[in-house]
N, C-alpha and C positions, 0 to 999 in steps of 0.2 A: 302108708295107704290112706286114703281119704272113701267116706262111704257118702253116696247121696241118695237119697229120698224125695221124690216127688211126691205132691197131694195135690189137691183142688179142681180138678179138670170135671167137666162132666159136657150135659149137654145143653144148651141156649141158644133163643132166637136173634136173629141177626139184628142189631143194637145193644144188646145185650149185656153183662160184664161177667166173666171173670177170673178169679185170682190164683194162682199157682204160688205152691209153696216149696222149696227145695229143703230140709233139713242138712245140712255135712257136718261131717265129725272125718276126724282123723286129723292126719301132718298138716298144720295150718300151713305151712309156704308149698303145699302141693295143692292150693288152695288160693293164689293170690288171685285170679283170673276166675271170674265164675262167670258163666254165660248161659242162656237159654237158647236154644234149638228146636227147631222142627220139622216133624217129615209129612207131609202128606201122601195118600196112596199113589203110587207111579212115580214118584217127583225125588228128587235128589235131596239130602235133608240142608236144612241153611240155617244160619243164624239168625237171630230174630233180636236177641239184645247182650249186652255185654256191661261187665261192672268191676272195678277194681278194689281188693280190698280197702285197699289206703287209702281207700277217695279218690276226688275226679269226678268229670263229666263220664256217664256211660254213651254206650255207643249203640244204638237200634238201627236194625233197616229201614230202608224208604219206607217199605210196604208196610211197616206199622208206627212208625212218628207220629207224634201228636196223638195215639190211641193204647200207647202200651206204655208201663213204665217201670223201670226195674229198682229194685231197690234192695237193702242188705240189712237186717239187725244183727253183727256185730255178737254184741253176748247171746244173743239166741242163738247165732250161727246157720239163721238164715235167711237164701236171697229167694223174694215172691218175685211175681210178674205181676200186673195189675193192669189186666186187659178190659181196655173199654170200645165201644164201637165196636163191635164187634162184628167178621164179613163170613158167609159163607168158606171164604178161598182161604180163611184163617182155621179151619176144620184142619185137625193135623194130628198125631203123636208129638208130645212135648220134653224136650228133655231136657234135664239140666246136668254142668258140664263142669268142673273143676280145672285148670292148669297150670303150671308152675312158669308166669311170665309176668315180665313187668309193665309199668303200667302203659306205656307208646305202645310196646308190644300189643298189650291186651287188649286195646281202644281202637289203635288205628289199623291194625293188619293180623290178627288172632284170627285163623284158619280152623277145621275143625279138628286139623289134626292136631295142635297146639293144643288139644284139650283132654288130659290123658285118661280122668272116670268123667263116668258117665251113670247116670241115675236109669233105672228102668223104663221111665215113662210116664206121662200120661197122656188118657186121650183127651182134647178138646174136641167138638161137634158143636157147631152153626149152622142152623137151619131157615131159611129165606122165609 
């Protein structure tokens, strides 16, 4: 079993920044794939960035490159987000995601179903 924990989410003006924090614990290899997600209201939820434990380039969507950046502390056992620019259309529930894949899997084609826990939540709010 692997458990995750979101924190950092709140609310901020469009440029804005900021940082989501995941804690995990549990079965490290049901853990090698961690990614961030998000749902906004009406919208189907999507990935937003992706990270391997073993290293490697991570993988972010179009709609936030260059403005979001994911990263992993290893002995802490956990993966933030580190949202800068921040837009309106970035207003959403945040989640972070655990899955037992490797790393081509995880980077190049990791779907949500690939991703077997899932953290509660947070919210982010961007306001124009």
């Amino acid at each position: 079993q692997v458990q995750l924990v979101e924190s950092g989410g709140g609310s901020v003006q469009a440029g804005g920044s900021l940082r989501l924090s995941c804690a995990a614990s549990g079965y490290t290899n049901g853990r090698q794939c961690m990614g961030w997600f998000r749902q906004a209201p009406g919208k189907e939820r999507e990935g937003v960035a992706r990270i391997y434990r073993d290293g490697g380039s991570p993988y972010y969507a179009d709609s936030v490159k260059g403005r979001f950046t994911i990263f992993q502390d290893i002995a802490k056992n956990t993966v933030d987000l580190q949202m800068n620019s921040l837009r309106p259309e970035d207003t959403a529930m945040y989640y972070c995601a655990a899955g037992q894949r490797g790393y081509a899997s995880c980077i190049y084609s990791a779907i949500e179903a690939d991703f077997r826990y899932w953290g509660q939540g947070t919210q982010v709010t961007v306001s124009s």
